[in-house]
N, C-alpha and C positions, 0 to 999 in steps of 0.2 A: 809314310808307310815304312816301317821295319820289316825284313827279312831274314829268317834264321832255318835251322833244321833242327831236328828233332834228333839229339844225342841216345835214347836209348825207345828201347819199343814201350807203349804205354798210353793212359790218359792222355789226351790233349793239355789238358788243364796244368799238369808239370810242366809241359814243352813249354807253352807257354811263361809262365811262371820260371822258370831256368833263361828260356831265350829272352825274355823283357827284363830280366831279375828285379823283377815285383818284391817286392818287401812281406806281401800277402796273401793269402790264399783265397780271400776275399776280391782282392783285387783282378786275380787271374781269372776268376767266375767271373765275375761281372762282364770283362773285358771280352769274354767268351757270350755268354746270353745274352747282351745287349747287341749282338751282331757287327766287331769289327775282326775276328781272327776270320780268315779265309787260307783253304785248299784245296790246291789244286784248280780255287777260280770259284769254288762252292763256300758259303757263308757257313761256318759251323758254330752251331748253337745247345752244342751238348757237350757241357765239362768232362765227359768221362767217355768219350768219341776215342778210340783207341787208331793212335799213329805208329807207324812206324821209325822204326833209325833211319835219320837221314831224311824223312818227308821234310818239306819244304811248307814254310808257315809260314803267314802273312799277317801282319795286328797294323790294321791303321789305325788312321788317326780321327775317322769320323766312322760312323755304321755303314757297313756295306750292303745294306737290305734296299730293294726298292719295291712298299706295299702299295696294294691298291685298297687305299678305304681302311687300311690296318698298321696303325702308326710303332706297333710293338710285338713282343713275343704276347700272343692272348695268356693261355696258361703254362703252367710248367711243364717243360718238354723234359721226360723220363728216359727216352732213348730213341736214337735215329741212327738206320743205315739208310741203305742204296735203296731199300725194298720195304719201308716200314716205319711209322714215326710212332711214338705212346710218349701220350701226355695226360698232367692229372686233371679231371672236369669237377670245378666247384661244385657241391650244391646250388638248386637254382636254377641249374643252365637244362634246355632241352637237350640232348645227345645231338637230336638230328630231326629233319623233316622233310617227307616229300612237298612240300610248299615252299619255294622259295624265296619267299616274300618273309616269313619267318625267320627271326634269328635264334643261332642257338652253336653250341659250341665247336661244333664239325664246322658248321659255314663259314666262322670266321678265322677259325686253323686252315681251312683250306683257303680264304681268301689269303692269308699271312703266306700260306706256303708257295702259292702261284706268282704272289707279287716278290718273294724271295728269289724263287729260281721260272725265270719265263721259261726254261726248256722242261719241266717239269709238264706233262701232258694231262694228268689224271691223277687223282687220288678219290680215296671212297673210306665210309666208315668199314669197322668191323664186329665191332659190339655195342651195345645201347645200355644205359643205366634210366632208372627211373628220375625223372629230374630233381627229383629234392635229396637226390642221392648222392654221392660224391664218387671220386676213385678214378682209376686207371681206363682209358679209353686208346683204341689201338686205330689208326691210319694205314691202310695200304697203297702203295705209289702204284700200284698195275694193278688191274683185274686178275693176273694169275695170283699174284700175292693174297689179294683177299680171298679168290677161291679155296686155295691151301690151308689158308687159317682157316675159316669158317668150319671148311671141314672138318679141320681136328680141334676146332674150338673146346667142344663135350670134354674132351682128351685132356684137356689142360689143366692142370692144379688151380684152384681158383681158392685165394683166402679173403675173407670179408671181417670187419668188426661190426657188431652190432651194441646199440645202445634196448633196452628195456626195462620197460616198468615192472618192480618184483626182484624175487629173492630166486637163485639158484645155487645147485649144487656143484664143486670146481670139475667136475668132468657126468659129459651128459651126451642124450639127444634127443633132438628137435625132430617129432613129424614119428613117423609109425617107424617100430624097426624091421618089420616086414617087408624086405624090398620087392616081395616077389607081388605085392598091394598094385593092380596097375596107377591108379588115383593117388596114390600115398609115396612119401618119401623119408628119408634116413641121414639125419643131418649129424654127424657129432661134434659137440662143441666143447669150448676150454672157455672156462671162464676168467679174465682179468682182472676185473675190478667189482667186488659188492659194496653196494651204500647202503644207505635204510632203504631210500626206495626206487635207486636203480642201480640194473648191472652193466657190466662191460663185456661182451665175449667176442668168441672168434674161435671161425667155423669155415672148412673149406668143402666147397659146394664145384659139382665138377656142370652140371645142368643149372642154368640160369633159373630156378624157381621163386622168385621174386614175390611175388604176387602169390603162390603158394604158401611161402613161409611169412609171408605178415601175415596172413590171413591166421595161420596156423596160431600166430604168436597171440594175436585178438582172441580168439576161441581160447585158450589158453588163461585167458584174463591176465595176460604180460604185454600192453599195449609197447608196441616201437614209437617213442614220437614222431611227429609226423606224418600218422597214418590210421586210417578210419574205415573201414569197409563201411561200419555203422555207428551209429553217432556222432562225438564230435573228436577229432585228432588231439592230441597235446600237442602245444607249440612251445612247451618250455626250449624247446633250440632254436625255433622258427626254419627248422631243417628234419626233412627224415634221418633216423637212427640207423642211416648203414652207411656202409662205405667199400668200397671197392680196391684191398688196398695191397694185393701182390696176385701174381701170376707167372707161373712158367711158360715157356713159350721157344718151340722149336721152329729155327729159321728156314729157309730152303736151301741151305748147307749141310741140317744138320746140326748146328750148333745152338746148346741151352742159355737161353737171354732169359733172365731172372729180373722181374721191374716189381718195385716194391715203393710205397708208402709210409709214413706215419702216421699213427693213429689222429684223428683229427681233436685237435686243440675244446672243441667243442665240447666231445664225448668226455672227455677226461675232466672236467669241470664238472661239466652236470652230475656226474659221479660225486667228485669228489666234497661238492657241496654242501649233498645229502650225507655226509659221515660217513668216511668208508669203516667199515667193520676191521677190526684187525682178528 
């Protein structure tokens, strides 16, 4: 085990990377997500976990995680403090379930995090994606934490890409613009990518209408793959056309955490296959 401190206030990921003097930048993630830095006695698993000067850092020399049933980091952890973990949920995975006999992406981030830290008491979801959906999914380590957020969930910027079948215009919107409609909604969007037969956009939605706006986009005859109210889905992705892929988010500080994404590797193919239009 090496022990160093941290020369100036900042990412973990430099301290480290200075204090091992890695050759890499590469190397210093790794050495960080595979669970051997430790502070303060806690496994830190977020390259961008900000230290201070002079904190005291730990890099052994084997992983210092002990899981139950959960041999690794499940998916990618976006950010973590004292009060809060967001990681991104592949398409595929259920969010969460009151059955727990079912797996799905919460139950094995919480099995990962309980066999991490045994003094850890409780963690709970705080938002849900449709599972063939992808994107940012938020953890709370208390019950007040998740009370807080819930509450101002509505509150929060929320930006999504979408993939659909069809031609649009580069600035739009989706749903009635009548927001005073109680049934109806007012979505605007930016468009990124046109092919012949599909596009790329991105639209920030502050109410989770999910299920509203595919619906909308079906009636619309702009199917999302991945989704059928009636007849049969397209699976040219073998994944629904959304994604969950940035969010603001005010701490119980006070302070603005920005957790953001890249568009998925998927979207940007199936586009780009179909000829994008210049």
């Amino acid at each position: 085990m090496q022990q160093f401190k941290a020369t100036t206030d900042g990412p973990i990921l430099y301290a480290v990377i200075a204090g091992m003097q890695y050759k890499s930048v590469n190397k210093g993630r790794k050495a960080i997500k595979h669970g051997y830095v430790k502070v303060g006695g806690k496994v830190i698993v977020v390259p961008t976990f900000e230290v201070k000067m002079g904190t005291i850092i730990e890099v052994h020399s084997e992983p210092q995680m002990f899981f139950t049933n959960v041999r690794s980091v499940p998916f990618e952890i976006l950010y973590e403090d004292a009060n809060m973990l967001a990681f991104e949920k592949p398409a595929g995975w259920l969010t969460a379930s009151p059955d727990p006999r079912k797996r799905s992406a919460f139950s094995l981030m919480k099995m990962w995090m309980f066999g991490r830290d045994p003094k850890l008491k409780e963690v709970h979801f705080v938002n849900k994606l449709p599972k063939d959906a992808s994107g940012i999914i938020v953890i709370a380590k208390n019950s007040f934490t998740r009370s807080k957020l819930q509450e101002n969930w509505n509150k929060y910027p929320k930006r999504y890409y979408m993939v659909a079948e069809g031609t649009l215009p580069e600035d739009g919107i989706f749903g009635k613009q009548n927001k005073d409609v109680e049934d109806g909604f007012s979505i605007p969007y930016r468009r990124m990518n046109q092919g012949v037969k599909y596009v790329l956009v991105r639209f920030e939605m502050l109410k989770e209408a999910f299920s509203e706006l595919l619906s909308y986009m079906e009636m619309m005859e702009m199917k999302v793959p991945g989704y059928a109210r009636r007849g049969k889905a397209d699976r040219s992705m073998g994944r629904l056309g959304l994604h969950f892929f940035a969010i603001d988010i005010m701490d119980l500080e006070g302070k603005d955490i920005k957790l953001k994404t890249a568009v998925p590797r998927e979207f940007l193919n199936l586009v780009k296959k179909n000829l994008i239009k210049s």
